[in-house]
C-alpha positions in Angstrom: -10.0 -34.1 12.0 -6.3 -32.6 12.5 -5.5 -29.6 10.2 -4.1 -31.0 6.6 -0.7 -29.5 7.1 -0.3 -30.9 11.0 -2.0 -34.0 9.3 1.7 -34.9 7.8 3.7 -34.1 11.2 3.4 -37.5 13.1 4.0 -36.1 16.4 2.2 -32.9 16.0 -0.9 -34.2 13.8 -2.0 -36.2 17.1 -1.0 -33.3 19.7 -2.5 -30.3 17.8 -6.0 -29.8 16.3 -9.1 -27.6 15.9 -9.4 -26.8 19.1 -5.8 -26.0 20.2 -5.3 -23.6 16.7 -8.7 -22.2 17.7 -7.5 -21.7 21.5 -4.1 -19.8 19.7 -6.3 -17.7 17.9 -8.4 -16.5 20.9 -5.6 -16.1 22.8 -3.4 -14.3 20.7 -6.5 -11.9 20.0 -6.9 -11.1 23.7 -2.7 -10.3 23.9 -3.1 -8.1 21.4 -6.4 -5.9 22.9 -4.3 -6.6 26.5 -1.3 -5.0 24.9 -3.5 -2.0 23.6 -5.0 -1.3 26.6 -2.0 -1.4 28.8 -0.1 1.3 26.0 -3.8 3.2 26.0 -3.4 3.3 29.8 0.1 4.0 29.6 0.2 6.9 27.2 -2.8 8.4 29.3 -1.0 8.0 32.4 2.0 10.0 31.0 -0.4 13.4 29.3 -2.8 13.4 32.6 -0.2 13.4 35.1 3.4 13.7 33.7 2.2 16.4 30.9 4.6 14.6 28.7 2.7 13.2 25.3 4.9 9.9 24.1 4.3 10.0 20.6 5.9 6.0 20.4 3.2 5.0 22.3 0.5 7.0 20.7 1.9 5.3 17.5 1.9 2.0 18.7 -2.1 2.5 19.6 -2.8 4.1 16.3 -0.9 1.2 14.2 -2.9 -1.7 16.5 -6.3 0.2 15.9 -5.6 0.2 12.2 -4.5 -3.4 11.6 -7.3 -4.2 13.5 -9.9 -2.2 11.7 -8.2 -3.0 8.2 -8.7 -6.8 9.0 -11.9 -6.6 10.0 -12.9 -4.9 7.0 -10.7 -7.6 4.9 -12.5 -10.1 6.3 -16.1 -8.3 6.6 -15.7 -8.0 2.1 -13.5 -11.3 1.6 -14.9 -14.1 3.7 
């Protein structure tokens, strides 16, 4: 069964279905917690050894931990 709105797409209804959009989903979940880590590494690496705190990275961290957190509360109350 191909997702209703890929449904209408001839040449993406066959190509793409529950299992590719469920592949995308993982996927782009594991960028995002790669991405973290390597800024988490990153902004460690800089106040351990260069005793410089990058306050860009440290927001980029606190924004990702908070979307994440916000969503799975959304979800934990919605769904």
């Amino acid at each position: 069964m191909s997702h209703p709105i890929l449904s209408r797409i001839p040449i993406l209804g066959k190509a793409v279905d529950e299992r590719f959009l469920e592949h995308r989903r993982r996927s782009t979940g594991l960028a995002g917690i790669g991405g973290c880590l390597v800024a988490v590494g990153l902004f460690e690496y800089r106040v351990f050894f260069q005793h410089v705190v990058s306050w860009d990275l440290f927001t980029v961290v606190s924004a990702m931990a908070v979307v994440k957190v916000a969503m799975m509360l959304w979800y934990r109350y919605k769904d």
